[in-house]
C-alpha positions in Angstrom: 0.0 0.0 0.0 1.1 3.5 -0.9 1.4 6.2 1.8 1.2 9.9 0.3 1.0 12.8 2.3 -1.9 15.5 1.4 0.5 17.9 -0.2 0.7 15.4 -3.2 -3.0 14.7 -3.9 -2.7 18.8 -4.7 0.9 18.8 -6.0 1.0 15.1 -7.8 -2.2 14.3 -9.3 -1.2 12.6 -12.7 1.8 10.9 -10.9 -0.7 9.6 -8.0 -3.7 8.9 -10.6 -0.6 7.0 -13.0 0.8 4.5 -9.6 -3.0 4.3 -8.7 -3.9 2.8 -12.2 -0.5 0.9 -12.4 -0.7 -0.9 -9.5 -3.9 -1.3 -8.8 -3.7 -0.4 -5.2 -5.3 1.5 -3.1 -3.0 5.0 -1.8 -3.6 6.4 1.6 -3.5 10.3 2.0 -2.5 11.3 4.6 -3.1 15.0 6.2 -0.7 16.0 9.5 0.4 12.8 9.5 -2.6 10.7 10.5 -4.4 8.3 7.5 -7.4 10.4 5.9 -8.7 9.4 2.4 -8.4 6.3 0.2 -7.6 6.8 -3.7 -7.9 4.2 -6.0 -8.3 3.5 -9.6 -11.8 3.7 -10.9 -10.6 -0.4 -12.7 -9.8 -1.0 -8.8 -12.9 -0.1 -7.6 -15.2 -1.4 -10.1 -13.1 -4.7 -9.2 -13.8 -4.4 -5.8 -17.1 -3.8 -5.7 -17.8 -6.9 -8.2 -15.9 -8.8 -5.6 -18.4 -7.5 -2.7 -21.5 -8.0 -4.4 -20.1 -11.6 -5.2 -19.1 -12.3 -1.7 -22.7 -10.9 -0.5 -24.4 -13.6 -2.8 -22.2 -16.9 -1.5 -22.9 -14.9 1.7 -26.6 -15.1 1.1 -26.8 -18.2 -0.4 -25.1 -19.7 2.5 -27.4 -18.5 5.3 -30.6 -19.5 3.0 -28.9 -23.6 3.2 -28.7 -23.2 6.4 -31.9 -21.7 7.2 -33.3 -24.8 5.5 -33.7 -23.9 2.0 -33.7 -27.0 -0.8 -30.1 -27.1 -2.3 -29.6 -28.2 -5.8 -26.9 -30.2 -7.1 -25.6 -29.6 -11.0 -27.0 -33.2 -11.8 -30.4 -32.5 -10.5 -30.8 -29.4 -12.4 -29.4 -30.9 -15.6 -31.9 -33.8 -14.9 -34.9 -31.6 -13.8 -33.9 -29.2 -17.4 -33.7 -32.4 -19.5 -37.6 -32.9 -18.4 -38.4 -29.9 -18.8 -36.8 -29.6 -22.9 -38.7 -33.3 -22.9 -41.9 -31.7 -22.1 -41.6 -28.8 -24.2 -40.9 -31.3 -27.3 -43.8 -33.6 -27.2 
């Protein structure tokens, strides 16, 4: 992670907004010394946030099989597919 002081958000944009995009990682401003603001690459955060909502649908798939909702195994649903394309044929 890259540690920038305020001065160089002002002073350094293109050479912040060029590491941010090259490395992908997130740069912390600081201001008096003490961690304020987050930068990141707008690649970088679309990532992340396609990561979250992932991880927020395993998330909530996982609580509905253990609240007691049916699970569904690829070789049901291939079988319970095949009857349904049968069905629709006849």
């Amino acid at each position: 992670m890259n540690i920038k002081p305020s001065t160089a958000l002002r002073n350094e944009y293109t050479q912040i907004s060029a590491l941010a995009k090259e490395t992908g990682e997130p740069i912390v401003i600081t201001n008096k010394g003490e961690a304020d603001l987050v930068v990141l690459s707008i690649d970088a955060f679309e990532e992340r946030e396609k990561m979250f909502r992932h991880r927020d649908k395993v998330y909530e798939a996982e609580v509905a099989r253990l609240s007691g909702m049916p699970t569904y195994t690829p070789e049901r649903i291939h079988a319970e597919l095949e009857a349904l394309y049968a069905a629709a044929g006849k």
